[in-house]
Steps between C-alpha positions, in 0.01 A plus 500: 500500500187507719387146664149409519489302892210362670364721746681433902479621806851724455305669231318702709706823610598524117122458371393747727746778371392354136140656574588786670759647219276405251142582636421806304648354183306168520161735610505640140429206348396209725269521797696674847507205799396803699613580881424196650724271275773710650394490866455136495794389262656264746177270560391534099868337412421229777189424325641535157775231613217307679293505172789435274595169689130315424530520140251767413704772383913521459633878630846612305738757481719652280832576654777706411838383470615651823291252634344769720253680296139400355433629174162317420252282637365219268206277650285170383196532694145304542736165347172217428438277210829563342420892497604816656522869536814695391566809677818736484673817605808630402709792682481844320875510453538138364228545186590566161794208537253201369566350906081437500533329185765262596362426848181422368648267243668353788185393691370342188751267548449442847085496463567186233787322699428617898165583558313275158295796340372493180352856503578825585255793544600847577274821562677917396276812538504646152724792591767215606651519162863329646339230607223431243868523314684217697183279450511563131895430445416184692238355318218594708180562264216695607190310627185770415427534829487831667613499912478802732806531668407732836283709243714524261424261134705243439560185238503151536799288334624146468800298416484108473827341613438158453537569120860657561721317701816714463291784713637780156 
């Protein structure tokens, strides 16, 4: 199975080949990083790492068993007041296998015993129906609000943790 690990510096050769294979996959339904993301990969992972080790946001990956391949990126972002941002990606050839659902149920746990959230929001374009998925099976409930997501619509949903200890 899969491991969820906190985003390091080794990650970075493997992340980058993440977002290359998957680029035109993850364009369909999320907003494309665009050329520069590529260009510059090396100092954005510095400044991920950099970002990461203040306390404001907690970077993770989902690797494969071999130990050598990435097949999602899962990410707790804009952490303050006992709230964040959830944001996730998952490899075209590892969907369909409930891996997005378990990984996120796995950072529920660490949000309520690592990091000390209480609250989860997360943001899908309305043509992300996978994800909008995962955030359902999880317990996320939609919010009402309405988010543009590089011009395309999008939902707002929430999931209190403090409620549910056992992260399920």
């Amino acid at each position: 199975m899969p491991e969820l690990q906190r985003l390091r510096p080794d990650h970075a050769p493997a992340i980058l080949a993440f977002e290359r294979e998957n680029r035109a996959f993850f364009a369909a339904s999320v907003p494309d990083r665009g050329d520069d993301y590529f260009t510059h990969f090396a100092a954005r992972h510095a400044a991920l790492l950099a970002e990461q080790a203040t306390g404001a946001c907690h970077f993770h990956v989902l690797v494969a068993d071999d130990g050598d391949e990435i097949m999602g990126r899962f990410n707790v972002v804009d952490v303050a007041d006992g709230s964040a941002e959830l944001g996730f990606r998952l490899a075209e050839k590892a969907t369909g296998r409930g891996l997005a659902t378990e990984a996120v149920r796995d950072l529920f746990t660490l949000c309520t015993t690592t990091y000390t959230l209480t609250t989860l929001r997360a943001a899908a374009t309305l043509t992300n129906a996978a994800s909008r998925s995962v955030l359902t099976r999880t317990g996320f409930v939609l919010t009402g609000e309405e988010v543009m997501l590089s011009g395309k619509r999008g939902v707002w949903y929430v999931r209190e943790l403090a409620a549910d200890r056992s992260g399920r």
